[in-house]
NUMIFI-61210 format. One record per residue (C-alpha): x, y, z. Coordinates in steps of 0.001 Angstrom, whole numbers, plus 524288, in hexadecimal, padded with zeros to 5 digits. Each point is the difference from the previous one (the first is absolute). Layout:
residues N
XYZ/...
end
This chain:
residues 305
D7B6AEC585118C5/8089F7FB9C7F471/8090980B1A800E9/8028E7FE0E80ECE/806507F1EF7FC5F/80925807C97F57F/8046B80B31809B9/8012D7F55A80CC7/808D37F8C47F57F/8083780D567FC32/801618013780DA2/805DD7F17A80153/8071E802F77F5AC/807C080C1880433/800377F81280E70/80BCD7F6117F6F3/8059880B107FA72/808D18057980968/80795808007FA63/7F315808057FE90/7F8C67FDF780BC6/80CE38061F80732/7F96E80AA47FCAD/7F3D07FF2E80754/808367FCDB80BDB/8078580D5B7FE13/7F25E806747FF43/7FACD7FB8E80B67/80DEF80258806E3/7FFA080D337FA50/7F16E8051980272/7F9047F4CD8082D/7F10A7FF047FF27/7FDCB80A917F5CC/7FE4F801DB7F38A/80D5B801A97FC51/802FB7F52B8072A/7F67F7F6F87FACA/8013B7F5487F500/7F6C2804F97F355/7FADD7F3A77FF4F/7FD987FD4280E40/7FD0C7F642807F7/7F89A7F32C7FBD4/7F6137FFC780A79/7FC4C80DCF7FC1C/7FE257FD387F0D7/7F7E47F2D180590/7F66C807B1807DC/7FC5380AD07F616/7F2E6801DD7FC55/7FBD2807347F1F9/7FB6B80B9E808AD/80DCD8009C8047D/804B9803D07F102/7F41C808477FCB3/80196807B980C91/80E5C801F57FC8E/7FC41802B67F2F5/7F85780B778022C/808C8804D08091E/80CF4802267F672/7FB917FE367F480/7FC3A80C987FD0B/8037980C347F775/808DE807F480B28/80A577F2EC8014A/800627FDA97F0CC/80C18801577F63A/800747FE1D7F291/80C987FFE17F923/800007FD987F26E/80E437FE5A7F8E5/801557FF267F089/7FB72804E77F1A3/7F5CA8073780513/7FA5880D648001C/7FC9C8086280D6A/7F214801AF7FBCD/7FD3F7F2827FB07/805597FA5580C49/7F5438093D80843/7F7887FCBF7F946/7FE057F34A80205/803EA8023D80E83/7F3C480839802E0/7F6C97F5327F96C/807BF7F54C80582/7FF41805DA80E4A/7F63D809708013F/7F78E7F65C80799/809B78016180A29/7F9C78022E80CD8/8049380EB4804A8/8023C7FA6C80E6C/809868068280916/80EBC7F96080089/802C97F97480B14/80E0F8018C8050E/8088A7F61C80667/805A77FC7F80BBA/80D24806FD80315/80C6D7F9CC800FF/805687FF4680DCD/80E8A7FF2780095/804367F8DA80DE6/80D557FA24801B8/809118018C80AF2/808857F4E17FD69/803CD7F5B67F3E6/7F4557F8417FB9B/801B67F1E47FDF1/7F5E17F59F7F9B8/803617F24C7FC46/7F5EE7F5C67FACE/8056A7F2D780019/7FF8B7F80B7F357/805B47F4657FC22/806E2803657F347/80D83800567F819/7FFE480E8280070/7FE1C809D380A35/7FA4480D037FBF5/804AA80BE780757/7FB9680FF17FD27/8052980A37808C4/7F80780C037FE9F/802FC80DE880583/7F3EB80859803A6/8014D80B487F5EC/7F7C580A2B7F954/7F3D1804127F8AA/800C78013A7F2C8/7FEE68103D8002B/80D838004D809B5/809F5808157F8F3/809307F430804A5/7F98B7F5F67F78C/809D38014D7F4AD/80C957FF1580809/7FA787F4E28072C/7FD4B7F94C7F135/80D488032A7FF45/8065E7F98C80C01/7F7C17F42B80036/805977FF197EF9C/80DAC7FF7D8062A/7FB647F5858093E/7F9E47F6EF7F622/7FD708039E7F2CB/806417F5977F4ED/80A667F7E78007D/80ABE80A8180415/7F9DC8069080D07/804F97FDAC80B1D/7F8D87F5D6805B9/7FE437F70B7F398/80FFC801C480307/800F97FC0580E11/7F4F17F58B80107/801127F9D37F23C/80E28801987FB88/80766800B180BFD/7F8077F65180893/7F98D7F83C7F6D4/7F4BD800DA80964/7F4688036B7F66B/7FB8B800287F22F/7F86480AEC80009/801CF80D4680952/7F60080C057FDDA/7FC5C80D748047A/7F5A2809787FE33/7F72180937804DA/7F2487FF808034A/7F92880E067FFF7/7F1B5801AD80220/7F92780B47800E8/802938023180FEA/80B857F61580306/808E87F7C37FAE8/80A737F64E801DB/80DEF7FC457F943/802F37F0BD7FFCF/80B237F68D7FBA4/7FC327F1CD7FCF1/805F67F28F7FFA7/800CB7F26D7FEE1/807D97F8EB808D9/803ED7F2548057E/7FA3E800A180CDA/80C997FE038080C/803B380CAC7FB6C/7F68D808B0801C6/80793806CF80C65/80BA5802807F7B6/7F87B805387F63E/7F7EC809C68063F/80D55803A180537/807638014D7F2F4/7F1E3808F77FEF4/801918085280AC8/80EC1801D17FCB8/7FD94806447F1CF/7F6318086180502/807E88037A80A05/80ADD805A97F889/7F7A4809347F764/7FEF9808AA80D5D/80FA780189800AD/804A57FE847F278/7FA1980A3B7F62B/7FD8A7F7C37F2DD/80978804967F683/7FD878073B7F21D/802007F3CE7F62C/7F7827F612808CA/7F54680A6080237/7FE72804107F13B/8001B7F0817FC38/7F50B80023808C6/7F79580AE07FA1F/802617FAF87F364/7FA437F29A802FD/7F5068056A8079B/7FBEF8096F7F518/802A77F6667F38E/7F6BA7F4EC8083C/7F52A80A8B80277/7FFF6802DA7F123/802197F1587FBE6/7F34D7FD0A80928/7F7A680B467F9D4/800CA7F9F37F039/7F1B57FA5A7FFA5/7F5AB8093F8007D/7F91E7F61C80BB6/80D008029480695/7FE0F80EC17FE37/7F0D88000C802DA/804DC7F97F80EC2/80B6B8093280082/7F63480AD0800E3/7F6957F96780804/808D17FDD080876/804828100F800F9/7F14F8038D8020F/7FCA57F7CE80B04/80E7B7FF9B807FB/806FA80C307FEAA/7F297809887FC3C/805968044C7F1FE/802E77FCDC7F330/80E2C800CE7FEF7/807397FBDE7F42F/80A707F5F67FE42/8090480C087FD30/7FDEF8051780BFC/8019E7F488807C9/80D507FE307F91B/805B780DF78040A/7FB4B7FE8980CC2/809D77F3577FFEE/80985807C47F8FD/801498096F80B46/801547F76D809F5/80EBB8027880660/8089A7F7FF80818/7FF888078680C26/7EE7D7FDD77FD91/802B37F2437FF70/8087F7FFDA80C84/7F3A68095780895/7F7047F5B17FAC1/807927F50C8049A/802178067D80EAA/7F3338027C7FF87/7FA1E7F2447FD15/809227F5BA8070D/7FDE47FF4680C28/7F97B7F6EA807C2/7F0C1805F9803B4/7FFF27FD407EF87/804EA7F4C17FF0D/7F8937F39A7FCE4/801D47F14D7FAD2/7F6847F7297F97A/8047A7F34780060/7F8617F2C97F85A/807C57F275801D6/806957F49A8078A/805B1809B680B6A/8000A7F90380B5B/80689807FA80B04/7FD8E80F6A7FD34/8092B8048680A2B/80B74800A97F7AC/7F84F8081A7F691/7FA31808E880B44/80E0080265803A9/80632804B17F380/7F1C0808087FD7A/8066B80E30803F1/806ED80BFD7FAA1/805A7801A180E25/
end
């Protein structure tokens, strides 16, 4: 009963923070009513109504031997490392592993959510529905969405920050799970501006399927990409998640090396398929979180067409 107090107050918490509960909105804009599409923590009312039958049932349910990882990262030897595994977790129930739902793409037309706030920013993330983790696209997306918005030279830190003055932060990334996925640019804007934003948006995007990105810009890419990855694996906690992370999304345990030659490879003409392939307007989608009073101007601009 204690604990549901702390988690309904993480919950408030993350409700004031909007420039992370844009996210949830983008969730449930992307997947709806499943579990892709729901917050982790929830709604209140459900974490109010629990019972302690509810977290023993669940318990016993996924807690078990078949859905367990270990990853263990530092001084240590193979052997001693098992060892204490098997008399750590041998008690582990042997019970069957439950799958999960499947992701259902369905989009025929640009997505559009907007939760109305009163606040000095406005929080914007377009997301593209992409791919899975396993795609042998993955890397030359990494690549294009890079161009977009990686550091303080891409090309929409350029546009939105240096040329409009409209933001002080502009991102892009991808999101690959183990059966879907999604590329995203993010923002902060002044809320009068969010139309002419998400255009300046759909403008960049739209030249990477009619200009081919040239040698110079495309290796300055790669190099950032690939000198971040390494910069973010230096702590072994940071290489014990990397792993993790390769186990449960793509299936296998890839090294760091591998990942980097797959970047390496990528060419222009890859980035410009990718791009084709992922504008266009039964992917598009646009979170929203601020003091936007009339969405039609938004709705308008929304569109690859």
């Amino acid at each position: 009963e204690k604990e549901k107090g702390v988690i309904i107050q993480e919950i408030n918490m993350y409700q004031d923070l909007p420039k992370s509960h844009v996210w949830e909105v983008l969730g449930q804009l992307l997947y709806g009513n499943t579990p892709a599409g729901r917050s982790i923590l929830g709604p209140a009312r459900n974490i109010k109504k629990f019972s302690r039958q509810d977290f023993l049932g669940y318990h016993r349910k996924h807690y078990v031997a078949s859905k367990t990882l270990v990853v263990v990262a530092g001084d240590v030897t193979e052997k001693a490392v098992m060892d204490e595994v098997k008399r750590i977790f041998g008690a582990l129930p042997e019970v069957r592993k439950r799958g999960k739902e499947a992701i259902k793409e369905r989009q025929k037309a640009p997505g559009l959510a907007i939760e109305r706030k009163k606040s000095d920013q406005t929080h914007m993330v377009m997301a593209l529905r992409a791919y899975g983790a396993k795609d042998k696209r993955a890397p030359a997306l990494t690549v294009l969405m890079g161009l977009l918005g990686a550091g303080m030279s891409s090309r929409l830190f350029q546009r939105l920050r240096e040329q409009m003055g409209a933001c002080y932060y502009v991102h892009s990334g991808v999101d690959f799970q183990s059966d879907h996925g999604y590329a995203a640019v993010w923002t902060g804007v002044e809320a009068k501006r969010a139309a002419e934003v998400t255009q300046a948006l759909i403008d960049e995007c739209k030249r990477l399927t009619t200009e081919e990105v040239q040698d110079k810009e495309l290796q300055k890419v790669k190099d950032y990409l690939v000198s971040h990855m390494y910069m973010g694996l230096e702590t072994t906690e940071a290489l014990a998640g990397f792993y993790l992370n390769e186990e449960i999304v793509h299936g296998s345990l890839r090294k760091p090396k591998e990942l980097e030659a797959a970047i390496r490879k990528v060419k222009a003409s890859d980035v410009m398929e990718i791009a084709k392939d992922l504008f266009k307007d039964e992917k598009l989608n646009l979170a929203i979180i601020g003091n936007v009073r009339d969405a039609k101007p938004v709705k308008k601009v929304l569109t690859f067409k």
